[in-house]
C-alpha positions as CSV (number, residue, x, y, z in Angstrom):
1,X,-16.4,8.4,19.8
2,X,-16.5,6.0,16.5
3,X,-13.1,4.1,16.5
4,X,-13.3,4.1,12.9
5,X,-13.2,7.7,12.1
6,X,-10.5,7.7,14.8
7,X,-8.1,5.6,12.7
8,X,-8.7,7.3,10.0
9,X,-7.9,10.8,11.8
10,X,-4.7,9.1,12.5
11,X,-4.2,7.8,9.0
12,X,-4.5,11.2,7.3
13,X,-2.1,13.1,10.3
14,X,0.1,10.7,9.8
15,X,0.2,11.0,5.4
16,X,-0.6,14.4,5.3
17,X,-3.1,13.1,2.4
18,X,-7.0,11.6,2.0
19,X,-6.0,10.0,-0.3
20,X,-2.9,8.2,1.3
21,X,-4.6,7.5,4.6
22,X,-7.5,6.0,2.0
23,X,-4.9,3.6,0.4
24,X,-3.8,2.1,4.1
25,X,-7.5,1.5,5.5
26,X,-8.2,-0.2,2.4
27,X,-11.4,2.6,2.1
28,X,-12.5,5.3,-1.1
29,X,-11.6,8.7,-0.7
30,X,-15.2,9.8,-0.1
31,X,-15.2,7.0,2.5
32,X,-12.6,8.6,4.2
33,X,-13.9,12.3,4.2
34,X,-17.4,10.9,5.5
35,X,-15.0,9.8,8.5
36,X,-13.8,12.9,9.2
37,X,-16.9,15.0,8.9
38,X,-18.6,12.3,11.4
39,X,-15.6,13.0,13.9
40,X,-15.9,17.1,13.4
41,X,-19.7,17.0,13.4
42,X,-19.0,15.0,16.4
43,X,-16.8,17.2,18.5
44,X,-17.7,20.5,16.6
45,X,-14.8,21.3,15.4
46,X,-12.6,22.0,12.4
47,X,-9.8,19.7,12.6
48,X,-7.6,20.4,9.3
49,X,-7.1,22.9,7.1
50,X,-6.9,22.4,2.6
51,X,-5.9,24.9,1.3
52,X,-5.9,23.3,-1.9
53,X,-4.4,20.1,-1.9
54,X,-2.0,20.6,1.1
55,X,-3.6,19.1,4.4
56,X,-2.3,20.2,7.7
57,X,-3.7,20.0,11.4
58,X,-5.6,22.7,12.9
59,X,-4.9,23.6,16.5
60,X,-7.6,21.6,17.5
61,X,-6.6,18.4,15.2
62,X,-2.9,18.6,17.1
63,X,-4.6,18.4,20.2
64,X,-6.6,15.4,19.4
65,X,-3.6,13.8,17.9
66,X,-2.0,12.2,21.3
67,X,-5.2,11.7,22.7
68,X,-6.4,9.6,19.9
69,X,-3.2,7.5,20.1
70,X,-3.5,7.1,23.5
71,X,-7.7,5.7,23.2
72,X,-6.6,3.3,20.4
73,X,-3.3,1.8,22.4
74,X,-5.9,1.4,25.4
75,X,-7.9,-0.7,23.3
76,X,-5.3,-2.7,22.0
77,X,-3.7,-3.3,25.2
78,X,-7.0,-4.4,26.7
79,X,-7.6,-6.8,23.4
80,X,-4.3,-8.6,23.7
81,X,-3.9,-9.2,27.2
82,X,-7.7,-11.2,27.3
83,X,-6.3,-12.7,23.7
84,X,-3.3,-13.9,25.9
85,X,-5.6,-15.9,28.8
86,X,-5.6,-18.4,26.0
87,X,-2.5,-19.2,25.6
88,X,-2.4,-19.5,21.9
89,X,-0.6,-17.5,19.2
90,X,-2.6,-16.4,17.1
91,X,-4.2,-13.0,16.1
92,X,-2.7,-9.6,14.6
93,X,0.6,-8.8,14.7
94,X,1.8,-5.8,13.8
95,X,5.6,-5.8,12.4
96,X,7.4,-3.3,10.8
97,X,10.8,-3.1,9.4
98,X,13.1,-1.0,7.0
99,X,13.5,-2.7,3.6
100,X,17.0,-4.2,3.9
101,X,16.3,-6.4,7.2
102,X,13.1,-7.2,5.4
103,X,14.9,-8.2,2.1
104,X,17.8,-9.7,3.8
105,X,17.3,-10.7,7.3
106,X,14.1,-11.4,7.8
107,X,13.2,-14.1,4.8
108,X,14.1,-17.0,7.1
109,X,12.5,-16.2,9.9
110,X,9.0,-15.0,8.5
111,X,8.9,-18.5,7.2
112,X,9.5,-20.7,10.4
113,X,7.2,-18.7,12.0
114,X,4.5,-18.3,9.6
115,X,4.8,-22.0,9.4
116,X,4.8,-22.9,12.9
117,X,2.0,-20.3,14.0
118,X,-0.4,-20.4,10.9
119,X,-3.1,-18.7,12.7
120,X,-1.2,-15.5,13.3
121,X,-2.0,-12.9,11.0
122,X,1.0,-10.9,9.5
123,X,0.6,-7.1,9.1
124,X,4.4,-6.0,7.6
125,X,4.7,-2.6,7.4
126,X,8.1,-1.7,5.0
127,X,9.2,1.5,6.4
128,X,12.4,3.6,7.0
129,X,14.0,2.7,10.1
130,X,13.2,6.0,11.5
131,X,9.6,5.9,11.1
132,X,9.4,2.4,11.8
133,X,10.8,3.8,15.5
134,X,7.6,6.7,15.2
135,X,5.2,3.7,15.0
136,X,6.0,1.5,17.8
137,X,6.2,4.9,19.8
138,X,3.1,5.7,19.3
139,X,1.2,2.1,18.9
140,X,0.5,2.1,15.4
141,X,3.2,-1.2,15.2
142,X,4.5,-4.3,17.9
143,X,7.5,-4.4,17.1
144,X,9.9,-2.9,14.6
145,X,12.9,-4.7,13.2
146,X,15.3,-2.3,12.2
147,X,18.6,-0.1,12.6
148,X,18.9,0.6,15.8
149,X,19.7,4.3,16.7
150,X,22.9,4.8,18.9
151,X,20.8,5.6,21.9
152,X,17.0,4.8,22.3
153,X,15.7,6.5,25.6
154,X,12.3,5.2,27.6
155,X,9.6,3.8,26.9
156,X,11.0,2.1,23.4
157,X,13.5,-0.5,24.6
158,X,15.9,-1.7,21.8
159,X,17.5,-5.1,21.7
160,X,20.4,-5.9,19.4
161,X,20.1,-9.3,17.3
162,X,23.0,-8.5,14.2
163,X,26.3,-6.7,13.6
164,X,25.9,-5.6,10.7
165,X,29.5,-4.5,9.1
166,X,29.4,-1.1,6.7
167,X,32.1,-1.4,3.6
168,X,33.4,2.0,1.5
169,X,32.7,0.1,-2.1
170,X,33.1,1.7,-6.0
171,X,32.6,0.3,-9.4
172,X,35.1,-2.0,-10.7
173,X,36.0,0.9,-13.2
174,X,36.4,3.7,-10.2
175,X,39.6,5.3,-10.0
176,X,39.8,4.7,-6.5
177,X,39.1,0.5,-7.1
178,X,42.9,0.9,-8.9
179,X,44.8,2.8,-5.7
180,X,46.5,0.5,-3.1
181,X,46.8,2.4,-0.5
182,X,43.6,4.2,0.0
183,X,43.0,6.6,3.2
184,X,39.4,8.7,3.9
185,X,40.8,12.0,2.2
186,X,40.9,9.9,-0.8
187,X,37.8,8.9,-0.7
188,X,36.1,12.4,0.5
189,X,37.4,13.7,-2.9
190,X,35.2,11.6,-4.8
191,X,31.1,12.3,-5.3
192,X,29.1,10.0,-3.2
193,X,25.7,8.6,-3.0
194,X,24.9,8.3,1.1
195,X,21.4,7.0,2.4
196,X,19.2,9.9,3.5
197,X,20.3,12.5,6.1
198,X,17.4,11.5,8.4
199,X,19.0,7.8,9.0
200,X,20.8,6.5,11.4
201,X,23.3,4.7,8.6
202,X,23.8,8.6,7.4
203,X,24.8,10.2,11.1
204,X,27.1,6.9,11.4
205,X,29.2,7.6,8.3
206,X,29.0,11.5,8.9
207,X,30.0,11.8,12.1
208,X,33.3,9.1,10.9
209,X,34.3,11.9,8.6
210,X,33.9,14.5,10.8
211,X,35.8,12.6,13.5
212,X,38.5,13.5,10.7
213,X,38.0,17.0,9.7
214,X,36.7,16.1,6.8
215,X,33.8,16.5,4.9
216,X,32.1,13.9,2.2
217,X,31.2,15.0,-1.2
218,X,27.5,14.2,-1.5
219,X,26.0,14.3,-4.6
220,X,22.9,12.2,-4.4
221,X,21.1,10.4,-1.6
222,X,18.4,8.1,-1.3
223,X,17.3,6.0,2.1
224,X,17.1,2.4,-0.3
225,X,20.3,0.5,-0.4
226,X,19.5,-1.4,-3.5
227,X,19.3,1.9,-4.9
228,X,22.3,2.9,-3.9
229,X,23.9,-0.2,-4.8
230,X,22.8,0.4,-8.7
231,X,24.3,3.7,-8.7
232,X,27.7,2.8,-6.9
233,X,27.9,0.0,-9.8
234,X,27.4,1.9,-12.6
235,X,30.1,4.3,-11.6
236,X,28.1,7.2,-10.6
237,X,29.8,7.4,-7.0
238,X,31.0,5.7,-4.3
239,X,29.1,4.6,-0.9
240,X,28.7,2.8,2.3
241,X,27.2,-0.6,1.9
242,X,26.5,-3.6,4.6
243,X,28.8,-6.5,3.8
244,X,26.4,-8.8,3.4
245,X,25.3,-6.8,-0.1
246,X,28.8,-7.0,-1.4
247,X,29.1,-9.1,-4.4
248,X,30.7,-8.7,-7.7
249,X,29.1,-5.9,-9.3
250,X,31.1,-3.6,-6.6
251,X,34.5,-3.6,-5.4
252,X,35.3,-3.5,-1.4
253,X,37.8,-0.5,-0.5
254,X,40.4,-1.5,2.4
255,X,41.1,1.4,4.9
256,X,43.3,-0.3,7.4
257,X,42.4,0.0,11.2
258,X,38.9,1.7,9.9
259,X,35.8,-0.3,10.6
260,X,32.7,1.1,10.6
261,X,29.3,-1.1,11.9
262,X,25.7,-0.1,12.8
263,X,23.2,-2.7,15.1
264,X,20.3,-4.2,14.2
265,X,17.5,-5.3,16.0
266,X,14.2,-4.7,17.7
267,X,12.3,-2.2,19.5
268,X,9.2,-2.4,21.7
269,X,7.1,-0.3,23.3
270,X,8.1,-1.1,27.5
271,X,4.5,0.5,28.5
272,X,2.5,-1.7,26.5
273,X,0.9,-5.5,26.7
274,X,2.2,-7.4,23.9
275,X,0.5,-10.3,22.4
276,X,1.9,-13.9,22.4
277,X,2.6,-13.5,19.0
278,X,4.6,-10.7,19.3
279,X,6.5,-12.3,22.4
280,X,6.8,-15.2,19.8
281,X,8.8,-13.7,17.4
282,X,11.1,-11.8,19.5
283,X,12.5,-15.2,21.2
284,X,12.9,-16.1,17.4
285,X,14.7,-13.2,16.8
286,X,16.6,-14.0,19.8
287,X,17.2,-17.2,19.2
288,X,18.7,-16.0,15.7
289,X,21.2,-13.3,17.7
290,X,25.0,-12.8,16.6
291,X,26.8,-14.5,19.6
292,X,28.2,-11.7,22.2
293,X,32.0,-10.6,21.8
294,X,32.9,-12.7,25.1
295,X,31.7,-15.9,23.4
């Protein structure tokens, strides 16, 4: 079975589009519909449906799914640990990470290591935390740098490296910037922009105003905090931000005894050889851990 047209299998479940999965191998459209009639011809079957531009696994393509996954991690586990005999750092390494920690955490420490292990080659994939979780599942990443989810079960192991503080912030002009005493009725009143329902960030500051009995006003959501940022700025609404975006385009709201955080950090995948590269950059990451409570 041609590894290629396997990958690209992969590339178009996982898009839902030829011309998606194109764009990540790097290949023409044609290219990548050559693949896929190889692998069909191949194992004589049919193994998605178009009706017109939608594309969608056929019974047979969901079967094949796991099974591909499962051939291409053997390979890559068989790769890395003879790359390993050597010793040396060097190689792929597959990295991904939502766009915040890559913005804002992860600057500093792409460059010592880039610098210090020039013969590793850096494949960053920018995705939402939740997906970036998918991919190291399923061997399509290393590692993943990102939100950690409140409870990650076997075979993904997650390690915390940063608190990372959340802060209820409006526009200087918002009416709730000018109240003194603010409590989270107050702000439930108000139309907010939240990060997408599907995040982590989301079910944190849901289930806080649940806790309550109450329910936030959701107008608008959007999983990229920059994004959110703008619109909180500008007045639209108000939202939950990380501290360490908090400048002087927002204001920080003060709910006294109410402190919401999330974790981030790293997942792995505990069933799977890693390469000294990718061992590499998690004792970085270590190294660069907020100390624990008891220190």
């Amino acid at each position: 079975m041609d590894l290629a047209n396997l990958n690209a299998f992969i590339a178009i479940a996982e898009t839902g589009s030829f011309s998606e999965a194109a764009e990540r191998l790097h290949l023409t459209q044609p290219a990548v519909s050559k693949r896929i009639a190889g692998l069909e011809q191949q194992l004589e079957v049919r193994l998605f449906d178009r009706p017109g531009r939608e594309v969608s696994l056929t019974e047979a393509g969901r079967a094949l799914l796991p099974r591909a996954y499962r051939i291409l991690n053997v390979l890559d586990d068989t790769r890395r640990a003879l790359s390993n005999l050597s010793g040396e750092v060097s190689g792929r390494l597959a990295l991904a990470t939502s766009h915040h920690i890559g913005l804002h955490r992860l600057p500093p420490l792409l460059r010592a290591f880039t610098r210090d292990y020039p013969g590793v080659a850096l494949d960053i994939q920018f995705l939402d935390s939740e997906v970036a979780y998918e991919r190291v599942l399923h061997g399509r990443a290393e590692l993943a740098v990102i939100t950690l989810a409140p409870e990650t079960r076997e075979p993904v192991r997650a390690v915390p490296v940063w608190d990372d503080p959340l802060d209820f912030v409006v526009a200087p002009e918002h009416p709730l910037a000018r109240k003194r005493h603010i409590e989270l009725a107050d702000i439930a009143g108000y139309p907010a922009v939240f990060p997408g329902g599907n995040t982590f960030t989301h079910h944190i500051a849901r289930q806080l105003f649940e806790s309550e009995g109450l329910t936030p006003n959701i107008a608008m959501s959007t999983n990229y905090m920059e994004t959110i940022k703008m619109m909180v700025s500008i007045g639209i609404a108000w939202s939950l931000l990380p501290r360490t975006m908090v400048d002087e385009q927002v204001v920080r709201l003060e709910l006294p005894g109410l402190q919401l955080t999330r974790s981030l950090g790293y997942i792995l995948h505990t069933e799977r050889t890693l390469s000294n590269a990718a061992r590499t950059f998690m004792a970085l990451l270590d190294a660069s851990a907020d100390p624990a409570p008891h220190e």
